[in-house]
Residue, then its C-alpha position, 0 to 999 in steps of 0.5 A: x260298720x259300727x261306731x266306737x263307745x266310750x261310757x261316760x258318767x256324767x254326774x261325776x264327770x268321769x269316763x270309764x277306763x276299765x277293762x270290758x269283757x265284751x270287747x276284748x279287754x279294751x275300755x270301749x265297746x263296739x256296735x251297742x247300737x246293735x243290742x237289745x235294751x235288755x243286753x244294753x242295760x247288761x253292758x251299761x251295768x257291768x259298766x257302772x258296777x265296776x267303776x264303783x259308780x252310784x245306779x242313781x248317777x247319770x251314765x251315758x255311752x257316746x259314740x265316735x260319730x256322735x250317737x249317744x245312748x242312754x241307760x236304760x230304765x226300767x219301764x213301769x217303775x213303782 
């Protein structure tokens, strides 16, 4: 069984509250543990664009047993 996650932004000390597709309206998500970066990086997006959130703001998803994730960055930046 997966953990439960909250998304956080950290810079403006903010939890997010908004609807989120991919788990049935609710404002938490279930298993990101699970996805791949590339599919993470969606979630953390649609996250982070919906709250009217900067892309430079710190944004982290914590989960209910303690596991935090971070957004992912893109490798290689120039």
């Amino acid at each position: 069984m997966g953990q439960y996650y909250k998304f956080v932004n950290t810079t403006q000390q903010k939890e997010s509250t908004i609807s989120l597709p991919f788990n049935f309206g609710l404002s938490w998500a279930k298993s990101l543990e699970n996805y791949s970066e590339e599919e993470l990086k969606e979630k953390f997006d649609y996250v982070i664009q919906h709250n009217n959130w900067s892309q430079d703001d710190e944004v982290i998803a914590i989960g209910d047993y303690g596991n935090i994730l971070y957004y992912p960055k893109q490798r290689n930046r120039f």
